[in-house]
C-alpha angles and dihedrals in degrees: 000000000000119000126223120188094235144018110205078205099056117121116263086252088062092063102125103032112136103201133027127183117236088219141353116215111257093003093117074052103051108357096072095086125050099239092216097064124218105281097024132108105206141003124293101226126013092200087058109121083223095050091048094048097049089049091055083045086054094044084059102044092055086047086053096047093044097051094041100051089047091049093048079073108027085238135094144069112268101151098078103051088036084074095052098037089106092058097047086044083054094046086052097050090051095051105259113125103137075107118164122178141200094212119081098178082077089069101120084042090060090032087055088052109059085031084069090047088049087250082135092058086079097073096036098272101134104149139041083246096058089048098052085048092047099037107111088005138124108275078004136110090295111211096269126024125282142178093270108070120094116243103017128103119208140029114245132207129105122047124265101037111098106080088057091065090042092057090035088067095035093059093037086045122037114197097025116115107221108189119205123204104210113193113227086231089049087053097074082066103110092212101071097065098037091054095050091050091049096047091036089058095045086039122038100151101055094082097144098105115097115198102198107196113223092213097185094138105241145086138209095298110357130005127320120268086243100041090102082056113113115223083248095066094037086059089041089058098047093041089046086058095044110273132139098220125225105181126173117190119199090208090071094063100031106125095176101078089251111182125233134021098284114071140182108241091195091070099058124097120284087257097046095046087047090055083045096061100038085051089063093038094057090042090049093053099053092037084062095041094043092054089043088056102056107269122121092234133168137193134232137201137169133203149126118280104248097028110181090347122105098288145013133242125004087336081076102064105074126034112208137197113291082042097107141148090268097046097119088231086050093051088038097067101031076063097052089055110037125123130207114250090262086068110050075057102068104044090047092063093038091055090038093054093042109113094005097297144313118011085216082073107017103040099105086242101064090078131054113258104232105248115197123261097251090197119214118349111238087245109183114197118206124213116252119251089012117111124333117264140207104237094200087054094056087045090047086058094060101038083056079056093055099040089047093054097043112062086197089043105116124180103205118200134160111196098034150283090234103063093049099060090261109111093120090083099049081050092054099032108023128227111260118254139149084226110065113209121160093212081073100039084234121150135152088258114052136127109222108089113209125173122152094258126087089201092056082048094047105045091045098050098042082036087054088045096043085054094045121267137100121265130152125213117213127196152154101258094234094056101054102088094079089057092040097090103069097036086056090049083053103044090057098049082051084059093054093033110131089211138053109254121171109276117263106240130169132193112228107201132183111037133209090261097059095044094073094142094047099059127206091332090083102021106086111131086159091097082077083079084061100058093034087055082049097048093073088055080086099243107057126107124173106182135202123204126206097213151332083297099056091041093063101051086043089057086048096050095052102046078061096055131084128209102010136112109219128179121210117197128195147156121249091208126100099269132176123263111239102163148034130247085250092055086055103042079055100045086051087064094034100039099236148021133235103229101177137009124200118173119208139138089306139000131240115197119209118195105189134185126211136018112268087043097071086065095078091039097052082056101050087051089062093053094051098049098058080061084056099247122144126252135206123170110195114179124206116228098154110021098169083076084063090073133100102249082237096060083060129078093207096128087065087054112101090220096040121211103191107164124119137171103259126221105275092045084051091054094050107053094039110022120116145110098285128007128201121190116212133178140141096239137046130336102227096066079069089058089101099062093038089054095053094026107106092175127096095276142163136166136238109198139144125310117175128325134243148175108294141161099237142335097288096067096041090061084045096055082054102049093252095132133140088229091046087047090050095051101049092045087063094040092057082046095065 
């Protein structure tokens, strides 16, 4: 093969390509015809020559592309994806391209196939040329996987998240095969394995997922913490969760004397390499079928990291600067693995055929998935000042309506519905259990999902978002940090996403105040820094409720919205009514309600946050009262809408939320002669009115938890008391 810089005869798509083959050996015998005719959506027959031989030609056109376009910018990962390039190649030729990874350092690898189907058409990226210029770039192909390209599922980023979205599309689409690439250096993540066995349990029926391990035997940056494994003890792992275990090893066809356990297919003899791929054809057909048709089933496949790219082993994952596209070990390979234009033909319409066209328009995610109408929610409004009332119990009723009323609809919780003043859920939907016993309200259908792992909560319920359908997370508040990273990631993608989905909420019960005999161990409220620091992304909305009355018109508000993550946080204990649904429904829009007014000779504003936290301050409000100072309470529901419009970034959200409460709302609700912030939780979630706030002002808020008898004393431990309040009041006074 020799190798020329340009080809006047290439196909438009080709501008840019640096390097073209004058031939490829048989492809006047096998590469005529586009395997994958006009009006199909897959190959005939995965055991055809000609099939076998355009999928290899398709292995190394995505090799190409990847290395290319990282090179373009001396940045990337191309060695990961590089090892398993012949197994997406062979998902593509049989049709399967709803593909969804783990890894996002396989980012360029995904971008360079739907660029080959014109995915990429969608968001101006018409040439090879245009992708290498836009690839890690503003409005670009950012470095992992987001909401925003066209064609492709998930986000990508940390480890251990790409299984959720899988199962997530299997559930929401029967009969679809959703293939999951799973990293061998992802795979030490304890969460993979314990997800599919949860799902797989409440589920047993949704089997069309296909996690397809990408066994190359390194990591980011050594070897990967299985590569010692046998194959013997790799099938035992995967038989021992469930699976049914397809696995193709490259070793077993290497004819070049390659060392170690981990080979480069694309080193071995043409004949060698031809019996390879349609090795992994064949396996990935009856991988797919075998998944379809109701066995729990896994590929997979091992090769060396870096297969056919620069460099071998962990050197390939990361390409540096000084690794351009004129580096003599760069050009080397982009020659090993160029095609004619031909050729680049005739992938591109077989990729562009595969599943019936562009995944940009056939992927299942490029349309919005119909939701039921769930009617008008059972709202119960409570009289203000009557008997004390749970919150989350009032919320639990309507979430059973909704769940009652939308067959998809899952509530996911780890440490119970029942301990959070929620069991009303678990009586209407029924947790989901392969016992069924009615003192637990368990069944096989149900629809409460409770394994023992906030992440697998977590993933399923903001996956099942991020695909279209409703789903509501519930947690202890203190708990939640080990599910946050994948709804982040969600909610971002939600942010990007080119299409409306229901909003991903979550209910956070039990807060630190109420958790006085635990100790520190339940009492984080920490994880609210997490969500201040989220509400400038533009689409993110933590709310606070006053009472069983608010929690139920948050609830309300947020079932209505699309593309958002909002958090809802609320007590589990008996607490007083102090508004009605309609002062809510309007502090959703304004941010905040007055909830008493007293004048004196001067005025001291409270904005407080929570729920149990307004008892103290409502004290303190009577003291000072009897001195003749002023009060006003103003409680916090939604406090993103305290915000400038310019300390958001809600005009870069695909669904934009642009309102916020304007000066003179703002000086009316908090302007006063001294202000003073409480809240039970983090600071930061204060940040809003202390921005805006001109008036001598400070903050009492949470500051590490400890063993105490009840909810008082831990707020006391903490500062949060009604004298503290008092004496600061008339300190910032003068």
């Amino acid at each position: 093969m020799t190798a020329v810089t340009s080809k006047p005869t290439a196909p438009a798509f080709c501008e840019g390509i640096q390097h073209f083959a004058d031939d490829l050996p048989d492809f006047e015998t096998y590469g005529k015809v586009p395997v994958i005719g006009e009006g199909k959506k897959a190959i005939a027959d995965p055991t055809d020559a000609a099939s076998v031989y355009q999928t290899m030609l398709a292995a190394d056109a995505l090799r190409y592309l990847t290395l290319q376009v990282t090179a373009s910018k001396q940045s990337g990962h191309p060695g990961g994806f590089a090892s398993i390039a012949d197994g997406i190649a062979a998902l593509v030729m049989l049709g399967y391209k709803n593909l969804i990874t783990e890894v996002g350092h396989h980012a360029p690898g995904f971008y360079s196939t739907v660029f080959l189907d014109r995915s990429l058409e969608a968001m101006g990226i018409e040439t090879v040329a245009q992708m290498c210029d836009r690839f890690r770039e503003t409005h670009g192909l950012l470095g992992h996987l987001s909401g925003q390209i066209p064609g492709l599922l998930n986000p990508a980023g940390p480890l251990g998240q790409g299984q959720h979205f899988a199962m997530a599309g299997a559930k929401l689409n029967p009969g679809t095969l959703f293939p999951v690439t799973i990293g061998d250096g992802g795979l030490g993540e304890p969460y993979i394995m314990s997800s599919f066995g949860h799902f797989h349990t409440a589920y047993p029926d949704v089997t069309n997922f296909l996690p397809i391990l990408v066994w190359n035997g390194y990591s980011q940056e050594h070897h990967s913490m299985v590569s010692t494994q046998s194959n013997e003890t790799m099938l035992a792992y995967w038989q021992a969760n469930g699976f049914e275990v397809i696995l193709v090893d490259a070793k077993a066809f290497d004819d070049a004397d390659q060392p170690g356990d981990y080979v480069d297919s694309t080193a071995f003899s043409s004949k060698q390499r031809f019996a390879f791929t349609q090795a992994v054809l064949d396996a990935t057909d009856r991988a797919a079928k075998s998944a379809i048709g109701g066995t729990l089933t896994v590929l997979i496949i091992k090769q060396l990291k870096g297969a056919g790219v620069h460099k071998r082993g962990a050197k390939s994952h990361n390409l540096y600067p000084g690794d351009s596209l004129d580096k003599d070990y760069i050009v080397e390979a982009l020659q090993a693995r160029a095609l004619t234009p031909a050729a680049w033909d005739l992938v591109r319409t077989n990729f562009e055929r595969s599943m019936g066209g562009p995944n940009s328009k056939a992927a299942v995610t490029e349309s919005v998935l119909p939701v039921p109408d769930v009617g008008a929610l059972p709202l119960e409004e409570f009289a203000i000042g009557g008997d004390k009332k749970v919150a989350t119990t009032a919320m639990g009723q309507l979430v059973a309506h909704v769940g009652q009323q939308d067959p998809q609809f899952v509530v996911t919780n780890a440490d119970g519905n029942a301990a959070s003043g929620i069991n009303n859920i678990n009586q209407a939907l029924k947790i989901i259990h392969p016992t069924p016993d009615e003192l637990y309200f368990q069944q096989p259908q149900g629809q409460v999902y409770e394994p023992l792992s906030e992440d697998a909560c977590a993933g399923l319920a903001a996956a099942q978002a991020l695909f279209g359908a409703r789903s509501l997370w519930c947690s202890y508040e203190s708990f939640a940090i080990n599910g946050l990273p994948i709804w982040q990631t969600v909610t971002q993608a939600m942010a990007e996403l080119r299409r409306p989905t229901p909003s991903t909420i979550t209910l956070f019960t039990a807060g630190a105040l109420e958790q006085g005999r635990n100790g520190w161990t339940h009492q984080r409220p920490e994880i609210e820094n997490y969500f201040a620091g989220m509400m400038r992304n533009g689409n993110v909305f933590p709310l606070f409720p006053v009472d069983a009355n608010s929690i139920q018109a948050c609830y309300e508000w947020a079932l209505g919205t699309q593309n958002k993550g909002i958090t809802i946080t609320a007590s589990k204990s008996p607490l007083p009514i102090r508004t009605t649904l309609e002062q809510t429904r309007t502090a959703l829009q304004t941010g905040a309600i007055d909830l008493q007014s007293t004048s004196g000779s001067k005025v001291v504003v409270f904005a407080v946050i929570g729920d149990m936290t307004l008892i103290p301050v409502f004290e303190a409000a009577e003291q000072l009262k009897a001195d003749g100072i002023g009060v006003r309470i103003v409680s916090i529901v939604n406090p993103r809408r305290l915000y400038r419009p310019s300390d958001v970034a809600w005009e870069s959200a695909s669904q934009v939320d642009g309102d916020f409460l304007d000066d003179a709302g703002f000086e009316q609700l908090f302007g006063g002669d001294a202000l003073i912030g409480v809240t039970g939780g983090s600071s930061a979630m204060l940040e809003p009115v202390m921005l805006r706030s001109t008036s001598p002002r400070d903050t009492f808020a949470w500051k590490r938890g400890d063993t105490a008898g009840s909810a008082a004393q831990v707020m006391a431990l903490n500062g949060i008391t009604a004298d503290n309040f008092v004496a600061r009041a008339k300190s910032l006074l003068g």
